[in-house]
N, CA, C and O of each residue as an XYZ file, in Angstrom:
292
protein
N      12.778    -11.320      8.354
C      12.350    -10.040      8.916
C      12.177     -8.987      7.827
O      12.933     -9.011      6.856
N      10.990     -7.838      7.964
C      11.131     -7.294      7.421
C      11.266     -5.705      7.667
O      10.489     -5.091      8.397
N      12.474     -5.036      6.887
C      12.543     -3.421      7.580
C      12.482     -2.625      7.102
O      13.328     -2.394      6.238
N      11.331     -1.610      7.392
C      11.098     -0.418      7.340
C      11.608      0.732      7.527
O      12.492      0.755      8.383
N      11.291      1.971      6.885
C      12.267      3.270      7.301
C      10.834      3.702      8.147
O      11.180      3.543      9.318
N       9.674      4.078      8.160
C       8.733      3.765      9.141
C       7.776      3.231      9.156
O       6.966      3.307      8.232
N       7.554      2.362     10.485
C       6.593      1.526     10.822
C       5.211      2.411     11.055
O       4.108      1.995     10.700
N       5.387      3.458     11.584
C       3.668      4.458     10.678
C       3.707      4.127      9.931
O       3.184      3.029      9.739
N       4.309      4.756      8.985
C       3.873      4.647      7.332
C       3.080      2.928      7.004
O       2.130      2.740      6.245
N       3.765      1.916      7.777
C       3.604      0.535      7.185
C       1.870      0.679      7.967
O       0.777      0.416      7.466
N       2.151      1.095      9.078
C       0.551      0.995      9.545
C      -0.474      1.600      9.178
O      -1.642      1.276      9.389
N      -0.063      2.524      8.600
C      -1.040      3.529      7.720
C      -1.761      2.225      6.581
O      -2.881      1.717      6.540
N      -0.423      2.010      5.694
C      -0.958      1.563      4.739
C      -1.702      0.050      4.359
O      -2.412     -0.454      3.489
N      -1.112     -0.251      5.471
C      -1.995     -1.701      6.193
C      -3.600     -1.831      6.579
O      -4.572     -2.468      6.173
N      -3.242     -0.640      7.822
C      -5.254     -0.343      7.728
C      -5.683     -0.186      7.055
O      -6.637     -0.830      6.617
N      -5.128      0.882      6.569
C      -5.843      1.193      5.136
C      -6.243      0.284      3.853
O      -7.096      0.707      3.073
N      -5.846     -0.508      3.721
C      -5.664     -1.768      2.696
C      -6.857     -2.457      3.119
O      -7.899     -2.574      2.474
N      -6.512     -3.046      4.652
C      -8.147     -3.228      5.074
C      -9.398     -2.776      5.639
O     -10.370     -3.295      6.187
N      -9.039     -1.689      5.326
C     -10.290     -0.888      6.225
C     -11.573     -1.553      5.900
O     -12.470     -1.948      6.645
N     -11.423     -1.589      4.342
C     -13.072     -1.898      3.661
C     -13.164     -2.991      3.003
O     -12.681     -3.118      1.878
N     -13.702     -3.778      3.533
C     -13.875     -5.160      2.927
C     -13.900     -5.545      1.752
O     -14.426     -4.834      0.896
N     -13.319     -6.800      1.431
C     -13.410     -7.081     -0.991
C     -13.012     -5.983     -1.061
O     -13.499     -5.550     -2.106
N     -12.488     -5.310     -0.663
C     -11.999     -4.037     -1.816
C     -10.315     -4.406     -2.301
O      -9.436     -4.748     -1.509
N     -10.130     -4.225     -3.901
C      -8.685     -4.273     -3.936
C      -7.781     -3.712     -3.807
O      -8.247     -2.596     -3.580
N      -6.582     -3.594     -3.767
C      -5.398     -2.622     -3.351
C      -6.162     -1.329     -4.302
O      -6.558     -0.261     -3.835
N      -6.246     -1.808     -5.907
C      -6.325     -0.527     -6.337
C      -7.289      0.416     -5.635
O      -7.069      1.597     -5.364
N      -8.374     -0.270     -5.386
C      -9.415      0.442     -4.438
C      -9.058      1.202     -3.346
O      -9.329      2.373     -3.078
N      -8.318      0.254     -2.664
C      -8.375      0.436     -0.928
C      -7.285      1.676     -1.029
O      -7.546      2.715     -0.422
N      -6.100      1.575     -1.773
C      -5.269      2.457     -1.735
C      -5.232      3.823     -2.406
O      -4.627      4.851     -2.102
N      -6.174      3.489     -3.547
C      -5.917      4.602     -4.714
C      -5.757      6.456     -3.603
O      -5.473      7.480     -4.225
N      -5.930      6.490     -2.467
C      -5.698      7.785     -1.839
C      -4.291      7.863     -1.894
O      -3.869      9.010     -2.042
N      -3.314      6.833     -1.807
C      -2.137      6.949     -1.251
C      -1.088      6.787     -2.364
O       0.034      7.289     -2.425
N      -1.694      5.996     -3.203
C      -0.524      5.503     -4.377
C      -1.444      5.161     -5.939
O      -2.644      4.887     -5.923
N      -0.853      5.220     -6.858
C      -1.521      4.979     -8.277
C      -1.738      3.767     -8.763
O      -0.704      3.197     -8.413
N      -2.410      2.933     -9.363
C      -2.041      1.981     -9.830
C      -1.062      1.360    -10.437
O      -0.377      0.344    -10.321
N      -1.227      2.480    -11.279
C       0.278      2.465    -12.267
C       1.772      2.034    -11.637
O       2.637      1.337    -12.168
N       1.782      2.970     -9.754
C       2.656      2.627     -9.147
C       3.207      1.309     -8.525
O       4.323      0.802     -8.416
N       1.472      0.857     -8.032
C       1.172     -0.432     -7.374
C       2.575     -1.366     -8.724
O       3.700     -1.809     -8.492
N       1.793     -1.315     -9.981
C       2.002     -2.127    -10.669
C       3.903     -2.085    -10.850
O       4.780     -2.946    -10.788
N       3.888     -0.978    -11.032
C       5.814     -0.665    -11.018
C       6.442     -1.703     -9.904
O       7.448     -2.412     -9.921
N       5.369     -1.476     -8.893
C       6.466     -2.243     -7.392
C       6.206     -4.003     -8.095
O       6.857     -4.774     -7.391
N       5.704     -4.518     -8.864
C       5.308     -5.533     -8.896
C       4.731     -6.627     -8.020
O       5.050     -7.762     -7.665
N       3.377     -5.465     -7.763
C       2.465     -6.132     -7.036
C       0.903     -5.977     -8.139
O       0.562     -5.145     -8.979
N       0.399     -6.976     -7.706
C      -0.598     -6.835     -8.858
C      -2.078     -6.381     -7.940
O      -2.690     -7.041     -7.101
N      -2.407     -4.700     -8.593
C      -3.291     -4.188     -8.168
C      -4.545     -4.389     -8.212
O      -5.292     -3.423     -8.060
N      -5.172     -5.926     -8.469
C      -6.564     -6.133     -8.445
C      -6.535     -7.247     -7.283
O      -7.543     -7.841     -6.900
N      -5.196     -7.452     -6.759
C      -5.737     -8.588     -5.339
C      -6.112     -7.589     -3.819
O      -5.979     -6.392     -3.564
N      -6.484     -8.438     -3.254
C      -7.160     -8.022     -1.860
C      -6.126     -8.045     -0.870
O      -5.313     -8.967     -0.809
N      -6.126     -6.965     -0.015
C      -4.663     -6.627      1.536
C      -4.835     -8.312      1.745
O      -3.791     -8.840      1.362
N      -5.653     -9.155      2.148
C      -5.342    -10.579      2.734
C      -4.707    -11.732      1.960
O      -4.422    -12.838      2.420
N      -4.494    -11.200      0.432
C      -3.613    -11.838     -0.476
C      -1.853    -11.756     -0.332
O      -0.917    -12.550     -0.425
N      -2.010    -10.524     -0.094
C      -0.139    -10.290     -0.472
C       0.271    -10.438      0.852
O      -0.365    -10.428      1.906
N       1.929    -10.634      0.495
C       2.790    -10.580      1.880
C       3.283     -9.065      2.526
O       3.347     -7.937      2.036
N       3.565     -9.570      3.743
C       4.301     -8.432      4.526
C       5.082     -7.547      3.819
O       4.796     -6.350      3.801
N       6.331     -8.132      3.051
C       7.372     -7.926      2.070
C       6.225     -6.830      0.934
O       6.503     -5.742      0.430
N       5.422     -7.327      0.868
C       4.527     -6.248     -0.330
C       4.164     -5.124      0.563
O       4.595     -4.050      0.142
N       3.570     -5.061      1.553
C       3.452     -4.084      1.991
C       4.815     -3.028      2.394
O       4.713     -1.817      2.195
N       5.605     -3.406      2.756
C       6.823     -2.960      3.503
C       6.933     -2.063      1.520
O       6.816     -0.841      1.437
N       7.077     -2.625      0.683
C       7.479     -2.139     -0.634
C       6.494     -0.972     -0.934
O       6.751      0.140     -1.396
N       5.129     -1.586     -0.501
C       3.913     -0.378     -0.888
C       4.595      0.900      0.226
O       5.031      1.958     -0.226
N       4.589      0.636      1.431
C       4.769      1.612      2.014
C       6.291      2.921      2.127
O       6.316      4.148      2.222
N       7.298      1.926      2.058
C       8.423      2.746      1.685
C       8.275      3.728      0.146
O       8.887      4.787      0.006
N       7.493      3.228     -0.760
C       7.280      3.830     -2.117
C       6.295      5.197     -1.605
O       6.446      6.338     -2.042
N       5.626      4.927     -0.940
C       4.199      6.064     -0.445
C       5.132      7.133      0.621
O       5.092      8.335      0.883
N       5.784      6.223      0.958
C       6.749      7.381      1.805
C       7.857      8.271      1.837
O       8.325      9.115      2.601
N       8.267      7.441     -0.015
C       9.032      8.489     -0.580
C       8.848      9.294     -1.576
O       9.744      9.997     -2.043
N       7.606      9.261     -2.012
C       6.677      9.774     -2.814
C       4.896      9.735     -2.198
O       4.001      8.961     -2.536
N       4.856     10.876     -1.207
C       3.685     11.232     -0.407
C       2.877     11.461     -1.613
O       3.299     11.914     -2.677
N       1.166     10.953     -1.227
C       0.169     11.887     -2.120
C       0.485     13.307     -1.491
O       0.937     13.871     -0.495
N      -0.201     13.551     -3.076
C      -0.604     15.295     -3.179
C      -1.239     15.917     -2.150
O      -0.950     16.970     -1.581
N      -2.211     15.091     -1.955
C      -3.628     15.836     -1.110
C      -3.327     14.438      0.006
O      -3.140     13.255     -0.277
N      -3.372     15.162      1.415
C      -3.491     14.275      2.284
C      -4.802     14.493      3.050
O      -5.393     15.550      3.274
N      -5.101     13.285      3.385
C      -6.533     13.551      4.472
C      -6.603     13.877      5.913
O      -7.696     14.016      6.462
C-alpha cells in the first residue's frame, strides 16, 4: 500500500503527468516541480507517467506538497 498525506495532491500530479501524451515527467511536470527536484527524489526525469510506479508518484507528490510551486494555475 501506498500512503499519502493527500490524495489531491497525488491526483493532481497523476493527471497531470498524463495529461499530454510522450511527454516526460520533466515535461509533463515542469509546472509543479524542477527537474533538478525530480532527480533528488530519485526518479529519473526523462521517463514517461506510464513508466514509473505508484511509490514514485506518492514521492513526486508529497515533495510538491511540501514545497508548492511559486505560481499556481
Amino acid at each position: 500500500p501506498v500512503i499519502v498525506d493527500s490524495v489531491k495532491m497525488l491526483n493532481t500530479v497523476v493527471t497531470t503527468a498524463f495529461s499530454q501524451r510522450r511527454k516526460t515527467l520533466r515535461n509533463s511536470l515542469k509546472k509543479l516541480i524542477t527537474e533538478t527536484d525530480i532527480i533528488a527524489l530519485d526518479i529519473n526525469p526523462t521517463l514517461r507517467a506510464e513508466t514509473i510506479s505508484l511509490q514514485d508518484f506518492a514521492k513526486l507528490s508529497q515533495y510538491i506538497k511540501q514545497h508548492p510551486p511559486e505560481e499556481t494555475l
